[in-house]
DSSP file (Angstrom, degrees, kcal/mol; ACC not computed):
  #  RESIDUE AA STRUCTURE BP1 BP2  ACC     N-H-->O    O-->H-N    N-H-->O    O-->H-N    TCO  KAPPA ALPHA  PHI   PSI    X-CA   Y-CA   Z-CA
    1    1 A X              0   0    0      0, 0.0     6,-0.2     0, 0.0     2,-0.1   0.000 360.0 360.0 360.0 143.9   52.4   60.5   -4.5
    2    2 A X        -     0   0    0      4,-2.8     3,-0.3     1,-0.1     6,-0.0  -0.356 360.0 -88.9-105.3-174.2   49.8   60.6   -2.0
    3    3 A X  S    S+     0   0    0      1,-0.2    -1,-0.1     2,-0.1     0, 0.0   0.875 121.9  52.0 -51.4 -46.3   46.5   62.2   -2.5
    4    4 A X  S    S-     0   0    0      2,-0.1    -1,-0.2     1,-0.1     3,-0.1   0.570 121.5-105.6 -55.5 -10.9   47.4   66.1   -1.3
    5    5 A X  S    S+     0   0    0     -3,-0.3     2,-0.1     1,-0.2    -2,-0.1   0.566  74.0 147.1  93.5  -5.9   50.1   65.7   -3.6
    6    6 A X        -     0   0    0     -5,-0.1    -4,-2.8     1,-0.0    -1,-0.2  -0.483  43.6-137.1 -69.8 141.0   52.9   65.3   -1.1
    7    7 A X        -     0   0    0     -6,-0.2     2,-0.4    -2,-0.1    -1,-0.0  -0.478  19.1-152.2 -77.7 166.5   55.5   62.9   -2.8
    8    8 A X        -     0   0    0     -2,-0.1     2,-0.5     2,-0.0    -2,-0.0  -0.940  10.5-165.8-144.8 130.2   56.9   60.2   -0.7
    9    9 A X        -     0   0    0     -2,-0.4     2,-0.2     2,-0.0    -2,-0.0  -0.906   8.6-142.7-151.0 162.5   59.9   58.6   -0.8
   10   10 A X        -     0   0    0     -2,-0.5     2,-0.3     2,-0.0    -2,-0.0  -0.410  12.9-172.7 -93.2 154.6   61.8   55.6    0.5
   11   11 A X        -     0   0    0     -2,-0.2     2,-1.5     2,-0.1    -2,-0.0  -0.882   7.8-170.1-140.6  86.5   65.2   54.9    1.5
   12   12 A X        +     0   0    0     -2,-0.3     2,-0.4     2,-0.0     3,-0.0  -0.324  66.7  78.9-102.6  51.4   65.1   50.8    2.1
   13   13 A X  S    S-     0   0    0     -2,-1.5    -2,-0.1   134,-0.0     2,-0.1  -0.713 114.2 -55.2-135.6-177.8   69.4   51.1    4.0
   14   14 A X        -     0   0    0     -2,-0.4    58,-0.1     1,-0.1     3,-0.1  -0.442  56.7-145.8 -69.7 129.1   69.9   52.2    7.5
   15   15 A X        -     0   0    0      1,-0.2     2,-0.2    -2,-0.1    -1,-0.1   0.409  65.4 -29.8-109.2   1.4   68.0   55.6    7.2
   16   16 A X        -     0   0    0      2,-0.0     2,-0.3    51,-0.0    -1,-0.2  -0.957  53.4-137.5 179.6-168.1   70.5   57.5    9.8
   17   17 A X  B     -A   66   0A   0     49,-1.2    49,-3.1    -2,-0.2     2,-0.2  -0.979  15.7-165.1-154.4 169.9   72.5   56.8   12.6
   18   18 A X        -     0   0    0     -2,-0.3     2,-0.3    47,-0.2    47,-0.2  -0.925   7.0-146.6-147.1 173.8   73.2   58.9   16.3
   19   19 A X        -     0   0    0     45,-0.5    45,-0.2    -2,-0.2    -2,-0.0  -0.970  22.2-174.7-151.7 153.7   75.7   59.0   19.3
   20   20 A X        +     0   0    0     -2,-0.3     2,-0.4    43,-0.1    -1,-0.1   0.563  61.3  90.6-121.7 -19.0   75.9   59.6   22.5
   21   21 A X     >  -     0   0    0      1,-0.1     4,-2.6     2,-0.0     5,-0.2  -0.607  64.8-142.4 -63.5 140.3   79.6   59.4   23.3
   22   22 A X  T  4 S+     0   0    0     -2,-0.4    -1,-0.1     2,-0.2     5,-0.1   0.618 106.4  58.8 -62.9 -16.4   81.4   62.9   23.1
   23   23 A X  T >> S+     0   0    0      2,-0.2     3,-2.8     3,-0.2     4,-1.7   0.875 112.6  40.0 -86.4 -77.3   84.4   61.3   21.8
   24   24 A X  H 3> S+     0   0    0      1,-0.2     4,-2.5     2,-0.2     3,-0.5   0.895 115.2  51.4 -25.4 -66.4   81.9   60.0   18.8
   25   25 A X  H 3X S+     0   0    0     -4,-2.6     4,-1.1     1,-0.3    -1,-0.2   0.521 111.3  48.8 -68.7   2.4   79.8   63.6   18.6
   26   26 A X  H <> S+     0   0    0     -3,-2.8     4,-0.7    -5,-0.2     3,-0.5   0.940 104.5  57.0 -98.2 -48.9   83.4   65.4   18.2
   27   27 A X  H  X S+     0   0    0     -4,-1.7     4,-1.8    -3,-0.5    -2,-0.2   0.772 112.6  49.1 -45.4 -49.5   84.3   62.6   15.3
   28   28 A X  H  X S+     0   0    0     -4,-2.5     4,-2.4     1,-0.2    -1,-0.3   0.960 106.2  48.5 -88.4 -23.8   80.8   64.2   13.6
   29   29 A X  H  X S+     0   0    0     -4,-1.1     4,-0.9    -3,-0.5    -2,-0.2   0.705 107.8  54.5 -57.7 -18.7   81.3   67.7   13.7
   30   30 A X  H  X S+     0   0    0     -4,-0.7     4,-1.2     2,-0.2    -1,-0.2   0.861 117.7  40.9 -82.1 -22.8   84.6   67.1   12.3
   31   31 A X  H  <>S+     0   0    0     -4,-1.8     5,-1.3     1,-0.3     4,-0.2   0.906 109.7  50.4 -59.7 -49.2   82.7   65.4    9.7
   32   32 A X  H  <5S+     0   0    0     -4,-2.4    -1,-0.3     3,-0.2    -2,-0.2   0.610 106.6  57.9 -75.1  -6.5   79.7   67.6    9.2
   33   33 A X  H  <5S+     0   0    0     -4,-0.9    -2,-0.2     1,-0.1    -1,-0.2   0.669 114.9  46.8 -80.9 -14.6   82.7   70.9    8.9
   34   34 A X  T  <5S-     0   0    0     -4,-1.2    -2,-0.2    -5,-0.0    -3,-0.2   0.539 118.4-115.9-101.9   0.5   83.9   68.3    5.7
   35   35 A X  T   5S+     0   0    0     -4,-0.2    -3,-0.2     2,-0.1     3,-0.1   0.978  87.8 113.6  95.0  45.4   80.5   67.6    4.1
   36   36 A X  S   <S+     0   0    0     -5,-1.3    33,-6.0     1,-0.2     2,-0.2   0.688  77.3  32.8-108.0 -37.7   80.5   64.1    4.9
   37   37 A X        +     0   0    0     -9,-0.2     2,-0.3    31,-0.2    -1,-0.2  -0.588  52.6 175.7-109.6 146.8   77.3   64.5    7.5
   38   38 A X        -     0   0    0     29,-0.4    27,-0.0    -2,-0.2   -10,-0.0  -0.837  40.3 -90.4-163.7 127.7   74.5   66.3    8.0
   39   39 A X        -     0   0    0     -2,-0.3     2,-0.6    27,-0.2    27,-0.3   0.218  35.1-148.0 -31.2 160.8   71.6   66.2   10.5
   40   40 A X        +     0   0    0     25,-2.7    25,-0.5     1,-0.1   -23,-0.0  -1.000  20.4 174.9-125.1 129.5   68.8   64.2    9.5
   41   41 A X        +     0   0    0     -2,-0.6    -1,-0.1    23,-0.1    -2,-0.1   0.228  26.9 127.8-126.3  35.1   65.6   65.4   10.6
   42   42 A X        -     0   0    0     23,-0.0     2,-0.3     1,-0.0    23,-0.1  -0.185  49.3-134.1 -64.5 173.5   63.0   63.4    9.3
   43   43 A X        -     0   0    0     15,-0.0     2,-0.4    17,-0.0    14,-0.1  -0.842  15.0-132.9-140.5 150.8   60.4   61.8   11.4
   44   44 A X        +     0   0    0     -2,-0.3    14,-4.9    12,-0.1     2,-0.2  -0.748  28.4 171.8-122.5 149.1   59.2   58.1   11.1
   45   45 A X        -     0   0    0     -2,-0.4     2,-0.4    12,-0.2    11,-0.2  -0.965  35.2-109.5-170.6 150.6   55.8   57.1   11.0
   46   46 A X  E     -B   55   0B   0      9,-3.5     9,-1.5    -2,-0.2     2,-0.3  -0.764  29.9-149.4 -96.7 138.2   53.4   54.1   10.5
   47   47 A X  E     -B   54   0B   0     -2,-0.4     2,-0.6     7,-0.2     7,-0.2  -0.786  10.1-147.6-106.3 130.6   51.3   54.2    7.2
   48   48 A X  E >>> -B   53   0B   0      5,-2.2     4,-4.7    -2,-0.3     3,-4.1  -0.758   8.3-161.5-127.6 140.1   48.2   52.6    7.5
   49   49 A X  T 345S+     0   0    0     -2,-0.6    -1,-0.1     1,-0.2    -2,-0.0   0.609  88.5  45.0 -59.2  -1.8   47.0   51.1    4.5
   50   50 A X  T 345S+     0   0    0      3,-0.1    -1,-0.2     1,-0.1    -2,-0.0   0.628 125.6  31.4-106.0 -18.3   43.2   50.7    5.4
   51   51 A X  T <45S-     0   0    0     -3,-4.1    -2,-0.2     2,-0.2     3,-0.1   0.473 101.5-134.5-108.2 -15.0   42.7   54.6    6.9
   52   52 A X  T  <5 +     0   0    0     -4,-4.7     2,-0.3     1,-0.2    -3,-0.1   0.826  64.6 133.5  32.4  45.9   45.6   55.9    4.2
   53   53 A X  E   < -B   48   0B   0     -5,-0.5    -5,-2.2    -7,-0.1     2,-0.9  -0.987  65.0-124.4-107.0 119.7   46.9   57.7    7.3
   54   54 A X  E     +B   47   0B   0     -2,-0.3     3,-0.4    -7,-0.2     2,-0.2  -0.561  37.2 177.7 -53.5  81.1   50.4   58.3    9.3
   55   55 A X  E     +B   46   0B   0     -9,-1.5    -9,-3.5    -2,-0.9     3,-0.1  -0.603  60.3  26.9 -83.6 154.7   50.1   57.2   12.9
   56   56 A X  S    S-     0   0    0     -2,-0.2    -1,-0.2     1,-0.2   -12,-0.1   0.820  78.6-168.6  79.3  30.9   52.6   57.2   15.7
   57   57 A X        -     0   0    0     -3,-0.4   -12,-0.2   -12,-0.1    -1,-0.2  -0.300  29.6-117.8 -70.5 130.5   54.6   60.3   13.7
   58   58 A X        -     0   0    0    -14,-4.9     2,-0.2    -3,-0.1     3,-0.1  -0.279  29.7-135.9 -59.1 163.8   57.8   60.4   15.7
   59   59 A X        -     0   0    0      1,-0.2    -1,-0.1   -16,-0.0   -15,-0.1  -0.546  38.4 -69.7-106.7-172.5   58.2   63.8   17.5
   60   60 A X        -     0   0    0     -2,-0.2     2,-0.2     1,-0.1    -1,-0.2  -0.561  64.8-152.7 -71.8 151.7   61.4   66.0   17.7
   61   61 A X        -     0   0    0      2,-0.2    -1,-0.1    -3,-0.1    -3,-0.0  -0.583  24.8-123.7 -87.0 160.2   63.9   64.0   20.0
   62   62 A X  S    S+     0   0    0     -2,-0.2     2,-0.5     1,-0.1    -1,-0.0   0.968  95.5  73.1 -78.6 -42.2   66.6   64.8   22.2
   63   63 A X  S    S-     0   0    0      1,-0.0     2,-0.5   -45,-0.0    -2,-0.2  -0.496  83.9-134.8 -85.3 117.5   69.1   62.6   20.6
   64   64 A X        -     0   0    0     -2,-0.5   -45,-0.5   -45,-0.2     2,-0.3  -0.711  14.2-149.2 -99.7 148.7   70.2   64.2   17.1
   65   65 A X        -     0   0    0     -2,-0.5   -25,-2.7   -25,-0.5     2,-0.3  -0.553  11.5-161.9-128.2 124.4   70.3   61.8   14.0
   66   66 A X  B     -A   17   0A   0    -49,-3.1   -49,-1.2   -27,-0.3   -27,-0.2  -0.728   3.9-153.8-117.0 173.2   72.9   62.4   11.1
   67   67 A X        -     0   0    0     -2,-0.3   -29,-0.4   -51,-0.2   -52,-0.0  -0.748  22.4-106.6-170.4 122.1   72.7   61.1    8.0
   68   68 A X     >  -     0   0    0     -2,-0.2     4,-0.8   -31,-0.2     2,-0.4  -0.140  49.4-101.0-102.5 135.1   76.0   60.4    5.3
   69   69 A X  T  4 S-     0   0    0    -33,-6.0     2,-0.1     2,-0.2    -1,-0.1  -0.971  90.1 -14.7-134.9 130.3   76.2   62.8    2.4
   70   70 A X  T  4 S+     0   0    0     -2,-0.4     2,-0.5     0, 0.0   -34,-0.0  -0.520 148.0   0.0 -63.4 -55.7   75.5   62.5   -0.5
   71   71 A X  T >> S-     0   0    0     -2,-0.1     3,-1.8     1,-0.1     2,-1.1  -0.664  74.3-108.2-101.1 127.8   75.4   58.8    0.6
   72   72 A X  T 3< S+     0   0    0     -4,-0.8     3,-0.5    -2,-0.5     4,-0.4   0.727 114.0  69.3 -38.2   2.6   76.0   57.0    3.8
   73   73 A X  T 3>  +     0   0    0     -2,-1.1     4,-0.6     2,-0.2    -1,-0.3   0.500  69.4  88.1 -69.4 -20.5   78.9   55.8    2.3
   74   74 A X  H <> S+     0   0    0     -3,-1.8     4,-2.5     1,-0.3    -1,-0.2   0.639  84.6  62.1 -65.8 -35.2   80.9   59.1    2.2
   75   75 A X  H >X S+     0   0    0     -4,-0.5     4,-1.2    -3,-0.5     3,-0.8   0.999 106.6  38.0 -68.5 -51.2   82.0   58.3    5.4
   76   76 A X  H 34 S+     0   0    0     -4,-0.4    -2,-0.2     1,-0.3     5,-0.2   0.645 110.6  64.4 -66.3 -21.3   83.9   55.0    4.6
   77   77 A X  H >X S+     0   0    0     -4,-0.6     4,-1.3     1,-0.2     3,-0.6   0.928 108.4  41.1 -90.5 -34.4   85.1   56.6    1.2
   78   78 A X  H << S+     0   0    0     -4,-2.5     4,-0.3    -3,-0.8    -2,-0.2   0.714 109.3  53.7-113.6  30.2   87.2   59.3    3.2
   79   79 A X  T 3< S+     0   0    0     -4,-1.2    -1,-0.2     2,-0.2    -3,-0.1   0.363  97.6  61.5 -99.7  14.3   88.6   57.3    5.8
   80   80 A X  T <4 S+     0   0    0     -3,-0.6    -2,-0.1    -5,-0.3    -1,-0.1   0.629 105.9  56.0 -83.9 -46.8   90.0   55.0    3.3
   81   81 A X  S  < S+     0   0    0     -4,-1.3    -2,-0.2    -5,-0.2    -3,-0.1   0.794  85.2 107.3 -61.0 -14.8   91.7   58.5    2.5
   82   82 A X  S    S-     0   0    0     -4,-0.3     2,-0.4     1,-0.1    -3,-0.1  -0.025  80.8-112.3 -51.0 156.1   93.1   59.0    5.9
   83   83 A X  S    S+     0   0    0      1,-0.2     3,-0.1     3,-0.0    -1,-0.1  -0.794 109.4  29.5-102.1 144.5   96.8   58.6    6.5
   84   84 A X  S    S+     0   0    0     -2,-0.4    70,-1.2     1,-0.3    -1,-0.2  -0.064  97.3 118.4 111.0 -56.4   97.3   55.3    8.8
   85   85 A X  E     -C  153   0C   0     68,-0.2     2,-0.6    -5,-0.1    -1,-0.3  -0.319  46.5-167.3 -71.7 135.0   94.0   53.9    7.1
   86   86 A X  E     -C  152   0C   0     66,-1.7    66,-2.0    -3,-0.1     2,-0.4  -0.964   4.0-167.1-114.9 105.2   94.3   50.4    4.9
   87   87 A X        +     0   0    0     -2,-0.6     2,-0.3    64,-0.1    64,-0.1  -0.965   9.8 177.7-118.8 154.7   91.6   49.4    2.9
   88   88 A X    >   -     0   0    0     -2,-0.4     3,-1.0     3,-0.1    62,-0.1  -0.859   6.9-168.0-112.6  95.6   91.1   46.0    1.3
   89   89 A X  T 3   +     0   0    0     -2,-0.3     3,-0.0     1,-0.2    -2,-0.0  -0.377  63.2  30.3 -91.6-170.8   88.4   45.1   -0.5
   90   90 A X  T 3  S+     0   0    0      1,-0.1     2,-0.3     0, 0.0    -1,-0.2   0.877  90.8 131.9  28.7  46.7   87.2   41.2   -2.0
   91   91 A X    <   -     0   0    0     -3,-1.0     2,-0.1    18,-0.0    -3,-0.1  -0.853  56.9-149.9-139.9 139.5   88.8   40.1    0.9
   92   92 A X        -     0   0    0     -2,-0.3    18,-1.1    -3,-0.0     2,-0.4  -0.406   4.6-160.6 -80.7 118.5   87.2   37.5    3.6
   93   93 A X  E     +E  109   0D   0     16,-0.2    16,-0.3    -2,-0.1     3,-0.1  -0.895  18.6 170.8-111.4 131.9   88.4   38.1    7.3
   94   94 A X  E     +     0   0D   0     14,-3.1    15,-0.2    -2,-0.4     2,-0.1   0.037  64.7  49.6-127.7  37.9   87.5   34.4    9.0
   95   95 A X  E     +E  108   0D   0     13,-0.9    13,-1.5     2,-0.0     2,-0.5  -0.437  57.9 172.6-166.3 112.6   89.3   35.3   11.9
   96   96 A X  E     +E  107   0D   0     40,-0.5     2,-0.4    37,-0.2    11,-0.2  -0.836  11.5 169.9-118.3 135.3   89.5   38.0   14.2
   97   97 A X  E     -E  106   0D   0      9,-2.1     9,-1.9    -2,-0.5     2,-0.6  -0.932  32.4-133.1-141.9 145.3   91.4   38.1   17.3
   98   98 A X  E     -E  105   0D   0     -2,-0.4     2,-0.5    39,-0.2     7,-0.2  -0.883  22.4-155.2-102.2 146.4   92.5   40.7   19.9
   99   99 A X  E   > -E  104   0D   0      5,-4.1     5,-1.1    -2,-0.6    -2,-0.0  -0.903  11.4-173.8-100.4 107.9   96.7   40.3   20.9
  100  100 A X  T > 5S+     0   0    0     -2,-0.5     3,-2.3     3,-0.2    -1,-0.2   0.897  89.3  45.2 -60.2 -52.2   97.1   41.7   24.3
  101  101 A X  T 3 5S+     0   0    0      1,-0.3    -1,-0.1     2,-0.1    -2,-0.0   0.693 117.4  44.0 -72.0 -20.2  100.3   41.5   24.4
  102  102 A X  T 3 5S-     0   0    0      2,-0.2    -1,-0.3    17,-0.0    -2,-0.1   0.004  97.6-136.6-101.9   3.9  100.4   43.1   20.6
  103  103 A X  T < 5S+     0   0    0     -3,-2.3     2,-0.4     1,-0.2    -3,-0.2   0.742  71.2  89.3  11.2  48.9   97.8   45.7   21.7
  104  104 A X  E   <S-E   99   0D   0     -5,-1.1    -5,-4.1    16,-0.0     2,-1.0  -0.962  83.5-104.1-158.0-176.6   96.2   45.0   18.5
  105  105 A X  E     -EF  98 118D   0     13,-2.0    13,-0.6    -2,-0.4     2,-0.2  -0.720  30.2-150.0-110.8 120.6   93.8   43.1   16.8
  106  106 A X  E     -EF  97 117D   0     -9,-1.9    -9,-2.1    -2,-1.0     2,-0.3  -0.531  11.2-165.2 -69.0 143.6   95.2   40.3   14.4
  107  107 A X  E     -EF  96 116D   0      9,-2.2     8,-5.2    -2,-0.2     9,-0.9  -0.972   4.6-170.6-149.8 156.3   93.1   39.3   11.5
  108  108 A X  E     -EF  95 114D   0    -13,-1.5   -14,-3.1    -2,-0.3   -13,-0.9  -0.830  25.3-113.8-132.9 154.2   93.6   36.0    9.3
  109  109 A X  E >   -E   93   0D   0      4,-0.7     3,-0.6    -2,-0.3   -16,-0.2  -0.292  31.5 -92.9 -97.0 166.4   91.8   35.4    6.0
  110  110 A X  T 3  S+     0   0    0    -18,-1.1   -17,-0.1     1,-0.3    -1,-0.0   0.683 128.8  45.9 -57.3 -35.3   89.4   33.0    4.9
  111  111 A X  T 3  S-     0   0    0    -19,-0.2    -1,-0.3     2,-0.1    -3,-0.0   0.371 126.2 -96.9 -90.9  -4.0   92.1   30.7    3.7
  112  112 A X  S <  S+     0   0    0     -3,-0.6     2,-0.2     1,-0.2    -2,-0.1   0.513  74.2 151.6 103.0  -9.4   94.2   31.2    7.0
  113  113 A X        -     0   0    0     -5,-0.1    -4,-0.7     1,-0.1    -1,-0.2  -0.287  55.5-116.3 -45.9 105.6   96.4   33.9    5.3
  114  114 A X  E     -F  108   0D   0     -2,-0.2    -6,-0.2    -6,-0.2     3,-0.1  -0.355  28.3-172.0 -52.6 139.7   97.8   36.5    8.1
  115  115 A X  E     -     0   0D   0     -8,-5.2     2,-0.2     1,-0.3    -1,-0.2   0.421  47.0-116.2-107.1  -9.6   96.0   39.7    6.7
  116  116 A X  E     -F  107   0D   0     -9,-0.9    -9,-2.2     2,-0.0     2,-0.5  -0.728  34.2 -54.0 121.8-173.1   98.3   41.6    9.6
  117  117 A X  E     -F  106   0D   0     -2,-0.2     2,-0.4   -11,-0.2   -11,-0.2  -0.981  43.0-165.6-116.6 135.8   97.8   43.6   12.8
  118  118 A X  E     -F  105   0D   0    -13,-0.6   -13,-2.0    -2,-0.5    36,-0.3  -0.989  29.8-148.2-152.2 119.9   95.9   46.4   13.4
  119  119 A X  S    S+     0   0    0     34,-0.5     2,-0.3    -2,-0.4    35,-0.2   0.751  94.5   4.0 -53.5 -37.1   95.6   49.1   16.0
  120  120 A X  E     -D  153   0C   0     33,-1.1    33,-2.1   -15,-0.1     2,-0.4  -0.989  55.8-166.8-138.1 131.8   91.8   49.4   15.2
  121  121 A X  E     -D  152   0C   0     -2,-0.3     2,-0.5    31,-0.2    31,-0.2  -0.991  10.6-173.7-128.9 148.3   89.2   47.6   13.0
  122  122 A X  E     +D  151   0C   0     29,-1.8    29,-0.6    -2,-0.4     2,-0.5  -0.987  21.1 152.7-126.3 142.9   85.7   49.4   12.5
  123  123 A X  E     -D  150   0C   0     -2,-0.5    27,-0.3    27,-0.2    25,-0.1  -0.928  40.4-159.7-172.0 151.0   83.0   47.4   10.5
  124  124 A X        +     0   0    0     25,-6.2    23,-2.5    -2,-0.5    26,-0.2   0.376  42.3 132.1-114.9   4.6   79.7   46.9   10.0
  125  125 A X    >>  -     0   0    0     24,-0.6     3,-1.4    21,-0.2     4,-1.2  -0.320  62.9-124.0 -59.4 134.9   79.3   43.6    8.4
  126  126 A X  T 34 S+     0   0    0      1,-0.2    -1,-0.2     2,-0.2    22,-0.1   0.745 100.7  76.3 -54.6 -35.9   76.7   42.1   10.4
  127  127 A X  T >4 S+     0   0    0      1,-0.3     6,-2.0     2,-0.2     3,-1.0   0.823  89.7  58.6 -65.2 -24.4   78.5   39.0   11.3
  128  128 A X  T <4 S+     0   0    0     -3,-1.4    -1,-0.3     1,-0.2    -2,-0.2   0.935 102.4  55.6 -48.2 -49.9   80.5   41.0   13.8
  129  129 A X  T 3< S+     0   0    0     -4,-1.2    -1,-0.2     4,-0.1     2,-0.2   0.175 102.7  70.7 -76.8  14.2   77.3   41.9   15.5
  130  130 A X  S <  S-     0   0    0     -3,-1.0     3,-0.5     1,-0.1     4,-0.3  -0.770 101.5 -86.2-140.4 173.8   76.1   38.1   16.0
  131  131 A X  S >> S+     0   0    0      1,-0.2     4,-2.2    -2,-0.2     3,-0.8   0.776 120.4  72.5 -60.5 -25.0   76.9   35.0   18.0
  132  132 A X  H >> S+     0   0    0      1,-0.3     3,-2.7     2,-0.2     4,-0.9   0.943  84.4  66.4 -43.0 -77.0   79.4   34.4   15.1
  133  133 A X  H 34 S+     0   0    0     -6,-2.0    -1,-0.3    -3,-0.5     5,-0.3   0.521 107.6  37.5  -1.7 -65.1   81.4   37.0   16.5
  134  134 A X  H <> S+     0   0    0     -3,-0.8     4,-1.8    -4,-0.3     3,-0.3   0.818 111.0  56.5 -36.5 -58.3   82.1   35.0   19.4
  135  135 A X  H << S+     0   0    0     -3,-2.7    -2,-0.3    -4,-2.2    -1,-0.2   0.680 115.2  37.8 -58.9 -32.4   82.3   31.9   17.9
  136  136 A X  T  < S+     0   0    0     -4,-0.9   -40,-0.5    -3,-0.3    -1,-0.2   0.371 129.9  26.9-121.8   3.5   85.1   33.1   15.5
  137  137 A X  T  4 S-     0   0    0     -5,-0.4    -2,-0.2    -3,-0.3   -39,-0.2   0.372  98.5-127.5-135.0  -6.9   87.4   35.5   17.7
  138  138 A X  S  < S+     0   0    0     -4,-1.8    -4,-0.2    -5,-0.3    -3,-0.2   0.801  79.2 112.0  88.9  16.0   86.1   33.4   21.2
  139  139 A X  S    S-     0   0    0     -6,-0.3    -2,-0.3    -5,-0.3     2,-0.3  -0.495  73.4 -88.6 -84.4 167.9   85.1   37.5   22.5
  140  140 A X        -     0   0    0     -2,-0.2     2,-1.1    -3,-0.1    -1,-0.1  -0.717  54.0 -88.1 -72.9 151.4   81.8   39.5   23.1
  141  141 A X        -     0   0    0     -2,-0.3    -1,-0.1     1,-0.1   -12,-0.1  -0.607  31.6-140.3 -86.6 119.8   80.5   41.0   20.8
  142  142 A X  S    S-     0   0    0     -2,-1.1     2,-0.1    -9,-0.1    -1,-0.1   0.338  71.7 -11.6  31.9-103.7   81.6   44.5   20.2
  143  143 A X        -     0   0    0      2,-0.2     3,-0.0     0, 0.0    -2,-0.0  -0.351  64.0-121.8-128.1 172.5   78.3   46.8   19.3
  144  144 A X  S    S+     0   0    0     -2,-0.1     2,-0.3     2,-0.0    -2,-0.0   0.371  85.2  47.0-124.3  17.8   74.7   45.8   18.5
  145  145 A X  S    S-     0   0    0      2,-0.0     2,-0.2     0, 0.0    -2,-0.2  -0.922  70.1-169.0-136.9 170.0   73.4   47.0   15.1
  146  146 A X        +     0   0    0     -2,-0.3     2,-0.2   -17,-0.1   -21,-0.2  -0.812  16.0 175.1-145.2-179.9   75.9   46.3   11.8
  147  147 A X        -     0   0    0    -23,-2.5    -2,-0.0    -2,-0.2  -134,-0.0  -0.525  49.4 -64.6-161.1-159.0   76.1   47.4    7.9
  148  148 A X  S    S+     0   0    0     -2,-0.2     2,-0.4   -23,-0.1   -23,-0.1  -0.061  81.5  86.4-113.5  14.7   78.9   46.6    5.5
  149  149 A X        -     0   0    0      2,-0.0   -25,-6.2   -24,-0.0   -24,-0.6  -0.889  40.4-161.5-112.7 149.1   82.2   47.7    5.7
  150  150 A X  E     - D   0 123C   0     -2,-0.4   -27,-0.2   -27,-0.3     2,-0.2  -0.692  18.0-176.1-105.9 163.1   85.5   46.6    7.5
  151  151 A X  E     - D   0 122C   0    -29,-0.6   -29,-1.8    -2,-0.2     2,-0.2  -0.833  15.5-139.4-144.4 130.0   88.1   49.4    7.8
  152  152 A X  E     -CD  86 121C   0    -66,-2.0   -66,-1.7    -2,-0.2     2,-0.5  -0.784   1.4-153.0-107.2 162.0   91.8   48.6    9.4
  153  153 A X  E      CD  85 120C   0    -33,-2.1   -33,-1.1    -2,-0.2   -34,-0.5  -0.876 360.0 360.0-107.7  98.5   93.1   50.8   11.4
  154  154 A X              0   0    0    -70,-1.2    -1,-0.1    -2,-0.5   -69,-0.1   0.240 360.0 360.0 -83.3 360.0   97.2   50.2   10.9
């Protein structure tokens, strides 16, 4: 609680997320008309501990900022519900590979076990988002920021 009395509190995960493809921003409206999303419009700022002052308090942006509800997780819990959708959990993808010719993406298990083929994968495990990436499907990598879920898309 700060001096005035405003409480303050922290959220130490990815504290939203935005898009800028249309394809994406149609993907959140369908979200935010099911409750999974909702604008975020909090503002970031730097506390500093020696004036016990906010500097640099972001102003409103162009680019609008969603945030997964109740928890950012809500998205991944109902596209596991989706028809199409496979999820697997405690299992180690060590290999991902795209099949031209199979227009899909193969993925093989830690032990070498085919896990199948898949039209789509979305994930956020970090490793995706690093030189690994490369290293283990011999591609670029994808996107640039990660979190924790794989999802296949069958």
């Amino acid at each position: 609680m700060t001096e005035d009395g405003r409480e303050l509190h922290f959220d130490h995960g990815v504290p939203y997320f935005s898009a800028k493809n249309p394809d994406v921003l149609r993907l959140i409206c369908e979200w935010q008309s099911k409750g999974l999303v909702a604008e975020w419009k909090e503002k970031f700022a730097t506390f500093d501990c020696d004036s016990k002052q906010f500097l640099d308090i972001e102003q409103e942006g162009l680019e609008k900022k969603y945030v997964g509800v109740p928890g950012m997780n809500s998205i991944c819990k109902s596209l596991c519900q989706e028809p199409g959708v496979q999820s697997r959990f405690g299992v180690g993808v060590g290999r991902l590979e795209w099949l031209d010719n199979e227009d899909s993406w193969s993925l093989m298990g830690l032990n070498g076990e085919s896990l199948g083929y898949f039209k789509g994968v979305v994930t956020s495990d970090k490793s995706t988002f690093s030189q690994r990436f490369t290293n283990v499907t011999g591609k670029p990598v994808p996107i640039g920021k990660t979190y924790l879920y794989i999802l296949l898309l069958s």
